[in-house]
DSSP file (Angstrom, degrees, kcal/mol; ACC not computed):
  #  RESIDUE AA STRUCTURE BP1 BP2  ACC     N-H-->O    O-->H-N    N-H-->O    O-->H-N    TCO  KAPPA ALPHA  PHI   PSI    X-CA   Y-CA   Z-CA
    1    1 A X              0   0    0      0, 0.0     2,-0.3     0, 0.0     0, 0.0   0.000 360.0 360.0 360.0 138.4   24.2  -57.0 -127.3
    2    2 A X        -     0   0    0     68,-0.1     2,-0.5    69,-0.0    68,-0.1  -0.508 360.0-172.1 -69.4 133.8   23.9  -59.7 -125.0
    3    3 A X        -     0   0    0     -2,-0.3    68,-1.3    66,-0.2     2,-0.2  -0.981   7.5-152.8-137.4 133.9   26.4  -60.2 -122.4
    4    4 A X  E     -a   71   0A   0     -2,-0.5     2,-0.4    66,-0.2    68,-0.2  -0.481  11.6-145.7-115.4-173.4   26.6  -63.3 -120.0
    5    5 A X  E     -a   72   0A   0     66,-0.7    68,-0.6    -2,-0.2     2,-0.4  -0.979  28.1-170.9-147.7 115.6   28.0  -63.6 -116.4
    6    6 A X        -     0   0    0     -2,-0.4    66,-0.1    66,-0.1    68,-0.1  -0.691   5.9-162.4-131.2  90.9   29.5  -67.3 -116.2
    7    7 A X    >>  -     0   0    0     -2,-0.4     4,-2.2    66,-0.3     3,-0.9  -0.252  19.9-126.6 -32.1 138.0   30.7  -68.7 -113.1
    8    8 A X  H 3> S+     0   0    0      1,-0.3     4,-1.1     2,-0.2    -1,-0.1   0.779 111.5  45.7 -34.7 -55.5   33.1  -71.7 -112.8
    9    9 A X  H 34 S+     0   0    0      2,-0.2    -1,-0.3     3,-0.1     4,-0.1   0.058 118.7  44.9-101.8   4.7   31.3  -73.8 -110.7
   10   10 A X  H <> S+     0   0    0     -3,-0.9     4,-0.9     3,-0.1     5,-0.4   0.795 109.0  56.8-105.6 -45.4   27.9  -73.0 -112.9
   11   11 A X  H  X S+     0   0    0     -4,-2.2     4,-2.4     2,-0.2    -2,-0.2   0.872 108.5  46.5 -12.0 -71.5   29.7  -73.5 -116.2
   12   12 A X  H  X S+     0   0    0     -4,-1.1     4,-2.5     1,-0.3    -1,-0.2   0.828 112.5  52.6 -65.5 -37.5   30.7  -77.1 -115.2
   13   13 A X  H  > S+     0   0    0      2,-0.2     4,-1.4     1,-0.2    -1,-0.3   0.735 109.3  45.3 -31.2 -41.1   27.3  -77.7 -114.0
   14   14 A X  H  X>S+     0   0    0     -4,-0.9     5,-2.1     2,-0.2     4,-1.1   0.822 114.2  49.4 -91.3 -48.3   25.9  -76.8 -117.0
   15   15 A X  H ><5S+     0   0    0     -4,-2.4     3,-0.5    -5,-0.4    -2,-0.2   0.905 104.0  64.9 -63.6 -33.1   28.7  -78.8 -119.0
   16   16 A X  H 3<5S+     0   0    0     -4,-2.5    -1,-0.2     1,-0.2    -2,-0.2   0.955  97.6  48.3 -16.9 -91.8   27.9  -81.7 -116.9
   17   17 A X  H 3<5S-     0   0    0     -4,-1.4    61,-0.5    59,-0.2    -1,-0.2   0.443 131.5 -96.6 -43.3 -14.1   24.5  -82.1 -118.0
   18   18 A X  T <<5S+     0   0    0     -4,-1.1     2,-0.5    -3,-0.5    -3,-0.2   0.591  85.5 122.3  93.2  22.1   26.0  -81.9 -121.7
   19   19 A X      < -     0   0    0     -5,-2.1    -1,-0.2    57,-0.4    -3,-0.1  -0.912  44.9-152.1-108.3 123.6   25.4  -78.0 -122.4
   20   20 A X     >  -     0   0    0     -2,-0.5     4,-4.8     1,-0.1    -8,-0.0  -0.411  30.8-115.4 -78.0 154.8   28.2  -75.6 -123.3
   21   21 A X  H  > S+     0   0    0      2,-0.2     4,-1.8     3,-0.1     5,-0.2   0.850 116.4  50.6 -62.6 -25.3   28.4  -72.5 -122.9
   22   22 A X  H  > S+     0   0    0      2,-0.2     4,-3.0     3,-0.2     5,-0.4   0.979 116.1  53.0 -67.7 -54.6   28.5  -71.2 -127.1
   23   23 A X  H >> S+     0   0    0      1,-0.3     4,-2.6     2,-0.2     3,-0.7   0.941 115.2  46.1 -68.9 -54.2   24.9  -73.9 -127.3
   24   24 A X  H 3X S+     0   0    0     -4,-4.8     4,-2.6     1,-0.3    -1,-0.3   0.729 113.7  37.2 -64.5 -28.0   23.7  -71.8 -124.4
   25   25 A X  H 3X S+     0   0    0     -4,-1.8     4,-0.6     1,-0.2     5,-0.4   0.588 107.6  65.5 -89.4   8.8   24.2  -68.7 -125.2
   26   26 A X  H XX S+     0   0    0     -4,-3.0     4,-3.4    -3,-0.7     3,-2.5   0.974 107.4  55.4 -46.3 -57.7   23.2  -69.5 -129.1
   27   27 A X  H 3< S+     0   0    0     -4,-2.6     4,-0.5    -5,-0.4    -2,-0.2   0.916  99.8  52.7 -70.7 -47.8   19.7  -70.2 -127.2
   28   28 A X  H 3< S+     0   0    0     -4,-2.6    -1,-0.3    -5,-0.3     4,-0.3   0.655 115.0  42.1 -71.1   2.8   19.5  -66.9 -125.5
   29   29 A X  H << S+     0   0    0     -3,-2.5    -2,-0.2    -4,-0.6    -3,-0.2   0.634 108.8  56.5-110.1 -20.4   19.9  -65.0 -129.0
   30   30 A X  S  < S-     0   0    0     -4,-3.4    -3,-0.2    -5,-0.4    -2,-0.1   0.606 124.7-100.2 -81.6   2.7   17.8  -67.1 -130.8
   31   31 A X        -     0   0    0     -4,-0.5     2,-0.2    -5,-0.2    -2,-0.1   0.511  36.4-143.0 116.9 114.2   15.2  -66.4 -128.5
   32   32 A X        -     0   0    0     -4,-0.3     2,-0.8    20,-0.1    20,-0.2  -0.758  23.4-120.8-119.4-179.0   13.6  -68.3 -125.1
   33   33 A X  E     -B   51   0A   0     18,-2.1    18,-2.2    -2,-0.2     2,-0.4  -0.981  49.1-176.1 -98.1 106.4   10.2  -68.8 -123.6
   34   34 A X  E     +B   50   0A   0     -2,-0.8     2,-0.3    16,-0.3    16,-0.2  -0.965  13.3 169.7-121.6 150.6   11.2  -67.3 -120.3
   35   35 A X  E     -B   49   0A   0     14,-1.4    14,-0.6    -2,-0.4    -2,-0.0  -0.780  39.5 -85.2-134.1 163.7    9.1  -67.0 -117.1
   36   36 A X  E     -B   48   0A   0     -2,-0.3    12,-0.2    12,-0.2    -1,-0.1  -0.238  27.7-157.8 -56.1 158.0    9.7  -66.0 -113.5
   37   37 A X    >   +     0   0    0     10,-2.0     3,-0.8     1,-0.1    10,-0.2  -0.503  22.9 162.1-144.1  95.4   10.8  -68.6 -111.2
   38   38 A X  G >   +     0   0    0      1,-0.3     3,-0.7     2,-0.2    -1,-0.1   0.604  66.7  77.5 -74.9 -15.4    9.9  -67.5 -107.4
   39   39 A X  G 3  S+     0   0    0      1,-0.2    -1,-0.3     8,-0.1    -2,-0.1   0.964 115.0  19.9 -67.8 -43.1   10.3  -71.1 -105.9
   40   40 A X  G <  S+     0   0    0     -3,-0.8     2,-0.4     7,-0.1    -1,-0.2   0.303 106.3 109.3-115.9  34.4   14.0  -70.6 -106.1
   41   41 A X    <   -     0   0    0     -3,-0.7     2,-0.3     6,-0.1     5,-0.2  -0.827  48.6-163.8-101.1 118.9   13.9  -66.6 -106.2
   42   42 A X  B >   -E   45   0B   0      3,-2.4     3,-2.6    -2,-0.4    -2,-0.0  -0.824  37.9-101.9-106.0 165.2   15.1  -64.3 -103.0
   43   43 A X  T 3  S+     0   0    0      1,-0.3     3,-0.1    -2,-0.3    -1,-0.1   0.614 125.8  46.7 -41.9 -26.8   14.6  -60.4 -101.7
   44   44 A X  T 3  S+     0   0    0      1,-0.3    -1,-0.3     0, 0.0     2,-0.3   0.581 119.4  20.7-126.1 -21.6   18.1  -60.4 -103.1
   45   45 A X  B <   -E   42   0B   0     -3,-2.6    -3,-2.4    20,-0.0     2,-0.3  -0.929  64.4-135.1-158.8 147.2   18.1  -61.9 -106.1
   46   46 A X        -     0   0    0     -2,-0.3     2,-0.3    -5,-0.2    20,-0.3  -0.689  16.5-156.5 -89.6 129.9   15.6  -62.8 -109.0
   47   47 A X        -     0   0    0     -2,-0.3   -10,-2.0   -10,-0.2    18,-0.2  -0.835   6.3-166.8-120.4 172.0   15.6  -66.2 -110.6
   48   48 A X  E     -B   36   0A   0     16,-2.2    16,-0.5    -2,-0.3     2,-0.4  -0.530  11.4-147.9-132.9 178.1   14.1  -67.0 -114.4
   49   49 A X  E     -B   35   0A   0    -14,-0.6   -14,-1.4    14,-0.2     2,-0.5  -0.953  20.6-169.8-160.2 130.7   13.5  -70.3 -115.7
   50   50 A X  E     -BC  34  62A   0     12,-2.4    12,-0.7    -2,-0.4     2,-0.4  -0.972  13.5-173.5-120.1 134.1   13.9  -70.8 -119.7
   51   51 A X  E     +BC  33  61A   0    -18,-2.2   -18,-2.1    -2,-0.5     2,-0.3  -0.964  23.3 129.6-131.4 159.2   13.2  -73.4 -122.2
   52   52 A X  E     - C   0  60A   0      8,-1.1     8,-3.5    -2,-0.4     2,-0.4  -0.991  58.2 -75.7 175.5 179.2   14.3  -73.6 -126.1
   53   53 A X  E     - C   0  59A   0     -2,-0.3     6,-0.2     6,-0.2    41,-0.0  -0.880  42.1-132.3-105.5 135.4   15.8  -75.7 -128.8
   54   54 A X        -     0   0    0      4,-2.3     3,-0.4    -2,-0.4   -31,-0.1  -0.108  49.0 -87.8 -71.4 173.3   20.0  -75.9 -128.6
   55   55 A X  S    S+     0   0    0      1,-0.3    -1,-0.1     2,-0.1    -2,-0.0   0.638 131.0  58.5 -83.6 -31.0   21.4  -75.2 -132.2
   56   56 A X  S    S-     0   0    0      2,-0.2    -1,-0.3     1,-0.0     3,-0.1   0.801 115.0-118.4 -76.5 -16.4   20.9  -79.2 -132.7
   57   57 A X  S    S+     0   0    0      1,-0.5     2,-0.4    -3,-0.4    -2,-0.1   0.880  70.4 129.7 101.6   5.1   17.8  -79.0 -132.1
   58   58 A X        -     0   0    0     39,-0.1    -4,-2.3    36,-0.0    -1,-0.5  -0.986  61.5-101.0-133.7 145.1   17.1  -80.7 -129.4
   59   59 A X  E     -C   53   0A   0     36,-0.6    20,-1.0    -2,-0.4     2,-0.2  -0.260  44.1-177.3 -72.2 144.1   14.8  -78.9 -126.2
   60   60 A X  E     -CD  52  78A   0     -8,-3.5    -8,-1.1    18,-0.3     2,-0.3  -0.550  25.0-123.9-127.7-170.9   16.6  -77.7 -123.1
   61   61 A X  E     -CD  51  77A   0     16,-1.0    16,-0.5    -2,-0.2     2,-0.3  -0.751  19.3-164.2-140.8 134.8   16.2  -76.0 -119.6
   62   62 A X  E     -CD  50  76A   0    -12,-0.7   -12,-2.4    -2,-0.3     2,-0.5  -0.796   4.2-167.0-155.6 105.0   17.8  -73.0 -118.6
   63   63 A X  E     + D   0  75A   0     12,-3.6    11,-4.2    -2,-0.3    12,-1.3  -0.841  29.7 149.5 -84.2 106.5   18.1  -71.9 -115.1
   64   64 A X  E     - D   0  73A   0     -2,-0.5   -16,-2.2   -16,-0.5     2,-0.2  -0.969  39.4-155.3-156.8 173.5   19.3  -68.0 -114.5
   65   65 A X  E     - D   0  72A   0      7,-2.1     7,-2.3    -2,-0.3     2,-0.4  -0.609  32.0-122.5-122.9 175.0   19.5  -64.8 -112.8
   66   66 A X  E     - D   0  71A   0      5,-0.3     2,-0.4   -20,-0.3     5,-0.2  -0.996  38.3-179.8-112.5  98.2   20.3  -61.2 -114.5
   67   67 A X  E >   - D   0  70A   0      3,-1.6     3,-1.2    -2,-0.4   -22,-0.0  -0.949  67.3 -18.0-108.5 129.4   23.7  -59.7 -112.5
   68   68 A X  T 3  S-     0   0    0     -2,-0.4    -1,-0.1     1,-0.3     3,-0.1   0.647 123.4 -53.8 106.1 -23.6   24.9  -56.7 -113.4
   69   69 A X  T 3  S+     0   0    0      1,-0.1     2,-0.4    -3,-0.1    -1,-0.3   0.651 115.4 105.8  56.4  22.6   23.3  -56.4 -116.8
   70   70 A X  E <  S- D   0  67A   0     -3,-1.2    -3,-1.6   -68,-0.1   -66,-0.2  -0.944  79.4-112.6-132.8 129.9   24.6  -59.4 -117.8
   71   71 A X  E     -aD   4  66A   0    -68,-1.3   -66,-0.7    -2,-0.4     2,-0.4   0.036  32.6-166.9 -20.7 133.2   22.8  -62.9 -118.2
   72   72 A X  E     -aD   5  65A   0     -7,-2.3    -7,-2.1   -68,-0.2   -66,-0.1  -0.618   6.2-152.6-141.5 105.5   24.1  -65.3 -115.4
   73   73 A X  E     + D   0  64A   0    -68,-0.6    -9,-0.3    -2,-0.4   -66,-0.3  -0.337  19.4 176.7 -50.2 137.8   23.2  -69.1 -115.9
   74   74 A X  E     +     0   0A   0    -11,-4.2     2,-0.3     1,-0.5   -10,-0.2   0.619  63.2   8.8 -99.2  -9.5   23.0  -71.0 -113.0
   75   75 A X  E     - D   0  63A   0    -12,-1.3   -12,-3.6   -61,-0.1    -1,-0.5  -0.871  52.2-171.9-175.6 138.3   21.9  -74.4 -114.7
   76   76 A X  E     + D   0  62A   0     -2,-0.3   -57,-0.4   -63,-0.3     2,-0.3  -0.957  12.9 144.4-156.6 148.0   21.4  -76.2 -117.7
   77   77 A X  E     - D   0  61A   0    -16,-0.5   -16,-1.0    -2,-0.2     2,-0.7  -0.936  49.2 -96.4-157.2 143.9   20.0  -79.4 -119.1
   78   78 A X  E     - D   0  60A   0    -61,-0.5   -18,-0.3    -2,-0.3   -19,-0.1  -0.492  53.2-116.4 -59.9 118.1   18.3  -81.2 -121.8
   79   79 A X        -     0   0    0    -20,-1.0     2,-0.2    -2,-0.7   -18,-0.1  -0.084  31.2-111.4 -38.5 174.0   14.4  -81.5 -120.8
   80   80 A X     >  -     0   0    0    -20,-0.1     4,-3.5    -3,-0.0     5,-0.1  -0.454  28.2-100.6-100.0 175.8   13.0  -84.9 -120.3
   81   81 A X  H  > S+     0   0    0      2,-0.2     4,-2.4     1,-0.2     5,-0.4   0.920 124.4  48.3 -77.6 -29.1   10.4  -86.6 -122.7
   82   82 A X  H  > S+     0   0    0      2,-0.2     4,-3.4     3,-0.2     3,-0.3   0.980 112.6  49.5 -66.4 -59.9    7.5  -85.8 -120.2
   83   83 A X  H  >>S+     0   0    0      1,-0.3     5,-0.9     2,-0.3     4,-0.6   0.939 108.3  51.9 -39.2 -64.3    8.6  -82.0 -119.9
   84   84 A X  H >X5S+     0   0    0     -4,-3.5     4,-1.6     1,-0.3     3,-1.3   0.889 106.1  53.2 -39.9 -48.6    8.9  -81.7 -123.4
   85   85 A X  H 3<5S+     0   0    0     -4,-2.4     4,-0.5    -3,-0.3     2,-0.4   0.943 112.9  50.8 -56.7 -41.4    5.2  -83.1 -123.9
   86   86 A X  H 3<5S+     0   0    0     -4,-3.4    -1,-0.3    -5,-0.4    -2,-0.2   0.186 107.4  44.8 -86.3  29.5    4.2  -80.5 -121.5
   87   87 A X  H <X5S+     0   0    0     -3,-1.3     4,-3.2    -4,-0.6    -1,-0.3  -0.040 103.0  71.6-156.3 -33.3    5.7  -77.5 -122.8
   88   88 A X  T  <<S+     0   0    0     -4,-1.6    -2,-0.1    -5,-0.9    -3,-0.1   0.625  87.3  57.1-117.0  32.0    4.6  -78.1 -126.3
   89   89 A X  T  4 S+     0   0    0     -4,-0.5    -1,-0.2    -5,-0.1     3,-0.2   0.870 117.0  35.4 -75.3 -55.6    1.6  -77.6 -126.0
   90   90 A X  T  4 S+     0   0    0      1,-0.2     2,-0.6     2,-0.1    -2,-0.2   0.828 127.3  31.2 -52.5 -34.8    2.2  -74.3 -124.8
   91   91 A X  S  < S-     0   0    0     -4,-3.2    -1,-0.2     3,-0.2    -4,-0.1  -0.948  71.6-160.1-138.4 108.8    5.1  -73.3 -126.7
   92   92 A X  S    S+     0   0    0     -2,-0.6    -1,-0.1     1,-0.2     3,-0.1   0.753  85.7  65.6 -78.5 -25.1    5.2  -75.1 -130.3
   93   93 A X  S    S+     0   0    0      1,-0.1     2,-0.7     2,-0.0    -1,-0.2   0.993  84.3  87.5 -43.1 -59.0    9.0  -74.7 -131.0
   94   94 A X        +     0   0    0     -7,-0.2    -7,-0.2     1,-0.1    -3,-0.2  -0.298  66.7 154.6 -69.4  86.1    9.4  -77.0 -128.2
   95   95 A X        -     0   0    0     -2,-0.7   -36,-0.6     1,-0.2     2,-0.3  -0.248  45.2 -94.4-123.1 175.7    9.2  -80.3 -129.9
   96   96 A X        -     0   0    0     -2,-0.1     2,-0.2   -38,-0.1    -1,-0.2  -0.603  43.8-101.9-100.1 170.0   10.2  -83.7 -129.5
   97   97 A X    >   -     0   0    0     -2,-0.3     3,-0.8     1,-0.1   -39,-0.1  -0.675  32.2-120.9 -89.8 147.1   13.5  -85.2 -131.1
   98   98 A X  T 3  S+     0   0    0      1,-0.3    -1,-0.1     2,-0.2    -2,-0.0   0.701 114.0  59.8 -56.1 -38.3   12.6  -87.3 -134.4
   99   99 A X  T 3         0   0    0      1,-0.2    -1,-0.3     0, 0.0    -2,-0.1  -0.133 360.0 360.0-102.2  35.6   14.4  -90.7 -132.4
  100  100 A X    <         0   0    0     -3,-0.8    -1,-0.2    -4,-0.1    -2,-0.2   0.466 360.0 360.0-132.1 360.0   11.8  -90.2 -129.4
């Protein structure tokens, strides 16, 4: 089972940008393309970079670390239209929304 770690002040962040927490973590059990991310990574703590489609259906961003044994977002946002074109080449889930 999946288990998250949700800060306040990452939550609202995340909600900000117009992702809840239920759409994100919908995205991490239905499965993400995730890769290291060393630019914003320290000796002390590892950070991951994600992308996937939200339960609408439209592609997102997912910034996080693992504490714990438990997921802990630190940010999250709908891609842009360039990102998406560049990601779905690689990764064919990752599509554009039908009104772009």
């Amino acid at each position: 089972m999946i288990s998250f770690d949700w800060d306040t002040g990452n939550s609202a962040k995340c909600e900000k940008h117009g992702l809840t927490r239920a759409q994100i973590e919908a995205m991490f059990r239905e499965g993400l393309h995730v890769a290291p991310d060393p630019e914003h990574s320290t000796d002390a703590e590892q950070r991951f970079i994600a992308v996937g489609m939200t339960p609408e259906g439209r592609p997102a961003f997912i910034a996080f670390c693992w504490r714990d044994g438990k997921i802990r977002p630190i940010s999250a946002r709908y891609m842009h239209a360039r990102e998406v074109a560049r990601h779905a080449q690689a990764i064919p889930e990752i599509r554009p929304r039908p009104d772009h």
